[in-house]
C-alpha positions in Angstrom: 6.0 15.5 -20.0 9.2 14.9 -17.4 8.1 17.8 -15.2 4.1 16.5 -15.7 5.8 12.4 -14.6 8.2 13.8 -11.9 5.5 15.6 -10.0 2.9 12.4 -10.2 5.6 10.3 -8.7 6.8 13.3 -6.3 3.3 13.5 -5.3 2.9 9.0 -4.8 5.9 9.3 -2.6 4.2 11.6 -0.4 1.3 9.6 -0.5 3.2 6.6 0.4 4.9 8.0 3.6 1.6 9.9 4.7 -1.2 7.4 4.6 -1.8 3.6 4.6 -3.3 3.5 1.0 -2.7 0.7 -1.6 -0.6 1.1 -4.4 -3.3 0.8 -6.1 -5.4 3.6 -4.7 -2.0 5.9 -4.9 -1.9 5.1 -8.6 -5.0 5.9 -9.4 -5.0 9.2 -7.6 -1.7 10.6 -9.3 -2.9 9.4 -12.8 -1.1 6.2 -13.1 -3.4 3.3 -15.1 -2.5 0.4 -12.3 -0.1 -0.2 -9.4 2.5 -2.2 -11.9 2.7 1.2 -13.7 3.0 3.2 -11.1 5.9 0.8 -9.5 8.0 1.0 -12.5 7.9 4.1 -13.0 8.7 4.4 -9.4 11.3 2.3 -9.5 12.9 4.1 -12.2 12.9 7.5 -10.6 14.1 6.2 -7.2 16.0 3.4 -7.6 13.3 1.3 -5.1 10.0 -0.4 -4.9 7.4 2.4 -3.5 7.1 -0.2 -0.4 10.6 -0.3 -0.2 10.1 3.4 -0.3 7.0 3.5 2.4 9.0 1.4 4.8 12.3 3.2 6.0 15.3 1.6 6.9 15.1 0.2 10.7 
């Protein structure tokens, strides 16, 4: 179940630096149920938000 979690979230970071899709959209492509769940599990992982994430330090 870790590797099957850490490769949904590898794969919604790529997603978020490659396209302009909503968190939303994102989650539902990687098999999360909704953007919250998707964020926290995000935010668990990588210690940000995924749009902290998406937008990189200036």
């Amino acid at each position: 179940m870790a590797y099957l979690t850490g490769w949904r979230l590898a794969l919604a970071a790529d997603r978020l630096r490659a396209t302009d899709d909503t968190l939303a959209a994102i989650a539902r492509q990687v098999g999360y149920g909704s953007a919250f769940a998707l964020s926290a599990a995000f935010k668990r992982a990588y210690g940000v938000s995924p749009q902290r994430y998406r937008t990189p330090p200036a």
